[in-house]
N, C-alpha and C positions, 0 to 999 in steps of 0.2 A: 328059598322064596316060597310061601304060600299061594299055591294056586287058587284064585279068587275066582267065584262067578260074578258075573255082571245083574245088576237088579236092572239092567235097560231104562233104570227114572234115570232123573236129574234132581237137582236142591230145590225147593219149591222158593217163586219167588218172591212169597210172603215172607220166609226163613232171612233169603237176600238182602232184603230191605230191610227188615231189622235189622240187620249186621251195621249197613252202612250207616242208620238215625245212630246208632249205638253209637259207633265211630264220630260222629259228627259230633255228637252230642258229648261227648269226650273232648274233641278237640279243639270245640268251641265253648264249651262253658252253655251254651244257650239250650232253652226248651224245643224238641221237634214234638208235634203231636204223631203219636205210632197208629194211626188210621190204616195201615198196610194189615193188623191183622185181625181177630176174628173174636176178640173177647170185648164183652161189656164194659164200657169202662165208668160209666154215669155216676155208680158206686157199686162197691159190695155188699153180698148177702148179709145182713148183721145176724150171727151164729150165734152171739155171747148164750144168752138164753136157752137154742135149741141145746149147744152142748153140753150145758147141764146136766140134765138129763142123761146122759153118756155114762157109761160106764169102762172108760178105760183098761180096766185091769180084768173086765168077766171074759171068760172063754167068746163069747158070743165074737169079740173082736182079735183075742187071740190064737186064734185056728183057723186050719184052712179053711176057707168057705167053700159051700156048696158049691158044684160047678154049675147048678141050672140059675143059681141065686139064692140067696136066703129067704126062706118063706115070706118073713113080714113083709118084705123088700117085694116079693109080687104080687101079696096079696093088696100093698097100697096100689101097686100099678095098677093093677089089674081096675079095683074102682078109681082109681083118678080120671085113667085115658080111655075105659073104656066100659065107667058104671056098673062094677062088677058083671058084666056078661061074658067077658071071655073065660078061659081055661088057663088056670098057671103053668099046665105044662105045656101051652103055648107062647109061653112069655121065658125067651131068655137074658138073663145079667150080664151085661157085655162092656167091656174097656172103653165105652168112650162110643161115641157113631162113628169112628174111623172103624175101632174094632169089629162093630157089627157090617158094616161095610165089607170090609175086608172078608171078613168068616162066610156072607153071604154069596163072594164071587166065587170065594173057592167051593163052595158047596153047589152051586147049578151048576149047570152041562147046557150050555147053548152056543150056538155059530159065533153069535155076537152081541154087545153091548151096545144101546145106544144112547149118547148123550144130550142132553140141551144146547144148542146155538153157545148156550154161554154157558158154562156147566164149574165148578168149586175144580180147581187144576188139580187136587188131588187123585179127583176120579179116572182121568186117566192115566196119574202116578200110576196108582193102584192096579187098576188092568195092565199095564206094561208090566208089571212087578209079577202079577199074576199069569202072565204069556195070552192075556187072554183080547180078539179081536175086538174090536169101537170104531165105531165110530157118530156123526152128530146127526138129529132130526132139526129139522129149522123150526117147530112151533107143535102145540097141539092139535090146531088144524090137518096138517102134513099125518100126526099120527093117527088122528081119527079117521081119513081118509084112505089111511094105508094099513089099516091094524088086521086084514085080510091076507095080506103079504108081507105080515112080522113074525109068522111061525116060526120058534128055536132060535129068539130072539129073545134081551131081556132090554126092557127100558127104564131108564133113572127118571125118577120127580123128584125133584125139590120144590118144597112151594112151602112159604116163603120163598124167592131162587138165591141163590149166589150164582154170580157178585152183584148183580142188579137189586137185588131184595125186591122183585116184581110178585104179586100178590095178585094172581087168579080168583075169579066167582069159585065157593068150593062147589053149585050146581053144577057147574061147565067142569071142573076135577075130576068130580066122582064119575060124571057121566062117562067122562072118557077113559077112568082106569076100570069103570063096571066093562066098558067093550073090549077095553084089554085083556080083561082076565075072562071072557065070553069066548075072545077068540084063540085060549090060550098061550099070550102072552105073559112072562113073568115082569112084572111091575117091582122096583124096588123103589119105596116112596120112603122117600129118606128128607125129615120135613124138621128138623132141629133149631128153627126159627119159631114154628111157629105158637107155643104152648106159651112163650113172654106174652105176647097177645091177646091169646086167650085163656080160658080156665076150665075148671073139671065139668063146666055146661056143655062145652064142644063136643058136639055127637063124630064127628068125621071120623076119627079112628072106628070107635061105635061100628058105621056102613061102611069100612073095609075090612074089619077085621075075620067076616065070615067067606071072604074071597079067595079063593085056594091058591091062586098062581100072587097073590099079593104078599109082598114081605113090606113090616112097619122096621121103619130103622128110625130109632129114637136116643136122643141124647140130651142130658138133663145139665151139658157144660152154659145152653144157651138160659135155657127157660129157669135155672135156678142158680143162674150165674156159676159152678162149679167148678170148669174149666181143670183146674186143678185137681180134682178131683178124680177125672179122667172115666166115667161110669155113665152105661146108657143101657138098652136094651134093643130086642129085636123080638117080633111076633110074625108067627104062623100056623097056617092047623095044620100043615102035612108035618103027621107026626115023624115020619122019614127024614124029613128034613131038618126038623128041630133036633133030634137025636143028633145026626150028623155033625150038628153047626154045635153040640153041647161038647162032641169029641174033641170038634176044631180047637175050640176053645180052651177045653181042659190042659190041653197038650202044649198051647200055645202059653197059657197066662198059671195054670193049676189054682183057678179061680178069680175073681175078681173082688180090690181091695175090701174088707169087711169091714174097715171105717169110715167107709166109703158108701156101701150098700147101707149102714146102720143108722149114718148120718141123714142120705134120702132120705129111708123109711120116716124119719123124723119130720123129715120137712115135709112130707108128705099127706101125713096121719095124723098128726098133734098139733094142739090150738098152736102149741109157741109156734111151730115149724111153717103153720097154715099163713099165721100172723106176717112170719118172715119174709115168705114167699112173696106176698102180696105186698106188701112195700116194697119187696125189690123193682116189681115189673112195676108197680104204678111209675115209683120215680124214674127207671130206665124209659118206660114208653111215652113218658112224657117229654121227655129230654130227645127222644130221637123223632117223635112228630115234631117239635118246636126246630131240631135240625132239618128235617126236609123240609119244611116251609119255608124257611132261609133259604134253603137254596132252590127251591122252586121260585121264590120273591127274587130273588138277583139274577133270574137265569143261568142259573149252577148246575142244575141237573141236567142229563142226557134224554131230553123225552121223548125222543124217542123210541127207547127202551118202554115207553111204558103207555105203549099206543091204546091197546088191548087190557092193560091192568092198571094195578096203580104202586107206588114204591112205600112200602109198608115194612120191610125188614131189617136187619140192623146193619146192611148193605147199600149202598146207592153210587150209582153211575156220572160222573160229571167230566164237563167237557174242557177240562186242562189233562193237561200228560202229566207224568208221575215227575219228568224234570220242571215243571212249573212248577209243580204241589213244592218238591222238595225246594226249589231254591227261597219258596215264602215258609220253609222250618215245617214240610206238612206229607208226612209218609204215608202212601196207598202203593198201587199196584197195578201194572199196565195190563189192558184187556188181552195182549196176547198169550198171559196166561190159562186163560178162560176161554178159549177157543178154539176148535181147532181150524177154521177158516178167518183168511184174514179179508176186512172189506176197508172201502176207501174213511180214513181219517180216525181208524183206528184206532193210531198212534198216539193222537190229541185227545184221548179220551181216559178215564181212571176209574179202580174202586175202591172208594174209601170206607172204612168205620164209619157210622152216625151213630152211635149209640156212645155219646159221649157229652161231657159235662158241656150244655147249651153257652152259657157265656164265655167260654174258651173258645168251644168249637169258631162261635161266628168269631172270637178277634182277631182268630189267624186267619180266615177265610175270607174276611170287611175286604182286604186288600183287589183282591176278585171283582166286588160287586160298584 
């Protein structure tokens, strides 16, 4: 027998749920909508065009790729997210924002992690996996208040969040990861919602990227639909740190897919690619505001989640439990995966996908309202 270590996770119960819609949907012949997991589904990116262009057969795609990334690959980053001011060798090519995640824990040295009230259940996959302490802060109030006594501590942003997809002032954001990284604390602002949204005007990356204790964790599965894909990046100026996380990386992937980084760069840089982009997110983000309004008009949403913000991401909170959803054919996910503190009514509460084709969405949902 194989002596096995223990990763200390569990299956995530996004993974769960798809099993059992699959199942169902097998065994019934009938449609479940998959709102339990975390891709756009309104439509896809239409490539025909950008891959044109492509060159299938030149080395460029058949060899190992750089392990920092392929040049063109950071030089579009570099001006998309941050108008060319940053430094390439501050911009690492990473598997995906799980992988830049992941590369980022293992690369700091602090007491502890902490998460948001309601925090994407991977993150503290990840740290158990990692052996490393978390636990949650209730709000950014709590942290501005306390970011005096967060020394050798790191804290997680999301914003857009999961699984609420709650949507902060970015004045009130910055303000509080400028005090963060004043007081040195490491900030991992891990934000992969929010670039569907917006576009290459967005200064936000811009005013963090010259913040020493701030790591950007970016992933291009949301904002260019790619998922499959599996490609995102991570930025910082401690060049100690970027080296490190290039090691991680190397040893872990011996680079990241180069039809993959080739593909970006495309959509990126090039009229076809720009053209693409931009219909994707128009038609995605118009389908997922026409979904929240539905269910803000029917009393669907949890608003209370969204006292202080508003629900702008391709996440939202509503007040049926994951076995109502399911018995009207409708797969999300119970908030106890997203917390680590349980409060009264919990249970009666879900997160589901909105970033989904509008006339489906509501005919499963009509039965609710």
């Amino acid at each position: 027998m194989i002596p096995v270590k223990s990763s200390n996770t569990t299956q995530s119960s996004i993974v769960a749920m798809g099993t059992r819609l699959a199942q169902a949907m097998k065994e019934t012949g009938l449609e479940y909508l998959m709102l339990n997991r975390g891709v756009n589904s309104v439509v896809t990116i239409e490539l025909t065009e950008v891959i044109k262009s492509i060159d299938f057969n030149s080395t460029d795609i058949q060899v190992y790729p750089a392990t920092n990334g392929k040049m063109e690959l950071l030089k579009a980053i570099n001006q998309e997210y941050f108008a060319n001011q940053a430094s390439v060798n501050n911009i690492l090519v990473t598997g995906g924002g799980i992988s830049g995640l992941d590369i980022s824990l293992q690369n700091i040295q602090v007491k502890k992690v902490l998460l948001p009230a309601l925090f994407w259940g991977t993150y503290s996959q990840l740290l158990s996996l990692r052996g490393i302490s978390f636990e949650s802060y209730p709000n950014y109030k709590w942290l501005a208040e306390n970011t005096s006594k967060l020394s050798g501590t790191a804290v997680i942003i999301c914003d857009p969040g999961n699984p609420a997809g709650e949507k902060y002032p970015d004045a009130q954001l910055l303000e509080l990861i400028q005090t963060l990284n004043k007081n040195g604390v490491i900030v991992l602002f891990d934000s992969p919602y929010r670039r569907l949204f917006y576009n290459h005007l967005d200064t936000l990356f811009q005013e963090l990227m010259n913040l020493e204790h701030v790591i950007i964790i970016e992933s291009f599965s949301k904002s260019l639909g790619l998922s499959g894909q599996r490609i995102g990046f991570i930025h910082n100026t401690q060049q100690s740190f970027m080296n490190e996380a290039a090691l991680r990386l190397m040893y872990a992937t011996n680079g990241v897919n180069s039809f993959a980084q080739v593909l970006v760069t495309r959509l990126l840089a090039t009229l076809e690619g720009i053209k693409a982009v931009n219909d994707f997110k128009k038609v995605t983000t118009e389908h997922i505001a026409a979904n929240i309004a539905f269910l803000k008009e029917n009393q669907l949403l949890a608003n209370q989640f969204y006292q202080d913000s508003k629900p702008l991401g391709i996440f939202a909170i509503v007040n049926h439990s994951p076995e109502e959803l399911f018995q009207q054919r409708i797969g999300s996910v119970g908030l106890d995966y997203f917390t680590l503190t349980s409060f009264e009514g919990m249970e009666n509460l879900s997160r589901i996908l909105v970033s989904y084709p509008h006339e489906k969405f509501v005919s499963f949902f009509r039965c609710f309202s």
